[in-house]
MARBANU-407450 format. One record per residue: residue in one letter; x, y, z of N, C-alpha, C in turn. Coordinates in steps of 0.05 Angstrom, whole numbers, padded with zeros to 5 digits, always signed. Last residue first. Layout:
aXYZXYZXYZ/...
This chain:
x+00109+00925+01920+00105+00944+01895+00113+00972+01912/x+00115+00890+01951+00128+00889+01936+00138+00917+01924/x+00063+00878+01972+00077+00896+01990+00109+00905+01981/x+00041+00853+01930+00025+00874+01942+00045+00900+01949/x+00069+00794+01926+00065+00819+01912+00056+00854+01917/x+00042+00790+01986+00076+00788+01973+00074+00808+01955/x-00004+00779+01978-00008+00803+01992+00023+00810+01995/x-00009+00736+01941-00024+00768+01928-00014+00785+01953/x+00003+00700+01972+00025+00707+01955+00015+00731+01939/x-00033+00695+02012-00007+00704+02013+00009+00713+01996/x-00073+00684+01978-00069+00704+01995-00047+00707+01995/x-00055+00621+01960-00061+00640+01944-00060+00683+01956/x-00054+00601+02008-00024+00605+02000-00032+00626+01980/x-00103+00602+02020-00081+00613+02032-00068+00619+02026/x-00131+00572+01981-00147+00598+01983-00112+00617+01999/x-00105+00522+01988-00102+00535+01965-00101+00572+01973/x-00125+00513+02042-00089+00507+02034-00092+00526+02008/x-00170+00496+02023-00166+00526+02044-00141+00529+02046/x-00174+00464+01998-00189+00490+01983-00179+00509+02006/x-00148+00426+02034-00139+00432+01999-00147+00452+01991/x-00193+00418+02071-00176+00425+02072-00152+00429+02049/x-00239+00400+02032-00241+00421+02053-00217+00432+02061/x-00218+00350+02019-00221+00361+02000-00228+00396+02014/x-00223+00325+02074-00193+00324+02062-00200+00343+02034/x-00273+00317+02089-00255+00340+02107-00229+00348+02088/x-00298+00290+02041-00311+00322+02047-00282+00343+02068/x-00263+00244+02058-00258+00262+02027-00270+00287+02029/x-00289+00236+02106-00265+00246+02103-00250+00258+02071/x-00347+00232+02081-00340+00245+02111-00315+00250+02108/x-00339+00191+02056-00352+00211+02042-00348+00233+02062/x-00327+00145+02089-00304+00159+02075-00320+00178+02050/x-00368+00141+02122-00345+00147+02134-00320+00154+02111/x-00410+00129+02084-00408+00151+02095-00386+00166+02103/x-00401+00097+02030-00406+00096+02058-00402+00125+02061/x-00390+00081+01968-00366+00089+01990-00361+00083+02016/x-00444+00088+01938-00421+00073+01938-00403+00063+01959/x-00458+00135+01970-00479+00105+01962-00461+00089+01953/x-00420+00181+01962-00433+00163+01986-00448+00139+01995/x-00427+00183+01911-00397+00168+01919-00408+00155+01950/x-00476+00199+01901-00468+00176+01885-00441+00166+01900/x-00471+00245+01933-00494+00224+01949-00474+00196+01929/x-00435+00268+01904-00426+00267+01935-00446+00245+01946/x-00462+00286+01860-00435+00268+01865-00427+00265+01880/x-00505+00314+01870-00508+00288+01856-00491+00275+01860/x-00480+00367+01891-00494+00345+01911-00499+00322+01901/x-00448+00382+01851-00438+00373+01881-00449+00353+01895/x-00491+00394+01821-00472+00376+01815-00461+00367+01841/x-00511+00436+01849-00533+00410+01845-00516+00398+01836/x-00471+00469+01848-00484+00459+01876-00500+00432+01866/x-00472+00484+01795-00449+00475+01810-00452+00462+01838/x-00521+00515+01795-00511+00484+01772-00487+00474+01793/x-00514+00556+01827-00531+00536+01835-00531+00513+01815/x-00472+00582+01805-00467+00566+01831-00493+00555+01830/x-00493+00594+01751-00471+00578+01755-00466+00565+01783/x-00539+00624+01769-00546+00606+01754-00522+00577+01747/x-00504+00672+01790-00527+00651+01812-00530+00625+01795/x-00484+00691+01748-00467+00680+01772-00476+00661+01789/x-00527+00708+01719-00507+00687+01709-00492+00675+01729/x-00546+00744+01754-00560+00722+01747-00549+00700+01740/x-00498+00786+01754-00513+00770+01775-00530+00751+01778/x-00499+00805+01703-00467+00785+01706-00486+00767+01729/x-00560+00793+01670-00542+00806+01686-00515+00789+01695/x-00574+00770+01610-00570+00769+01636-00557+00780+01651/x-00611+00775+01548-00586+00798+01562-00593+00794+01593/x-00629+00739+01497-00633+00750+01525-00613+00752+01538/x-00666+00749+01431-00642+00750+01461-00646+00764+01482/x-00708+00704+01407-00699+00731+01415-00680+00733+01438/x-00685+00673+01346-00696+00672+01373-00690+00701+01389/x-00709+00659+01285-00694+00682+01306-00705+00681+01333/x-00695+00610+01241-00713+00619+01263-00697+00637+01281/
């Protein structure tokens, strides 16, 4: 059986990945919170918040090292 193809833009594909990725987020964040409590769904949200922005940084920096390298 030949199915016919379909040619998504990179921009569809991108949306279609963050919004899978969001509805995951949110399934697993209520499930730990229904478990957990709030108060430590509240500080895994701050403490996982701050890791992605530790990351995002150091990552910067070290592209803007290279950068000034060259």
């Amino acid at each position: 059986m030949n199915l016919p193809s379909i040619h998504w833009s990179s921009d569809v594909r991108q949306l279609l990945f963050i919004g899978t990725s969001v509805l995951t987020a949110i399934a697993l964040s209520y499930d730990y919170m229904a478990r957990e409590g709030l108060l430590d769904a509240f500080l895994a949200f701050i403490g996982t918040s701050l890791l992605l922005a530790l990351i995002v940084i150091v990552s910067v920096l070290l592209s803007d090292r290279s950068l000034d390298s060259d």
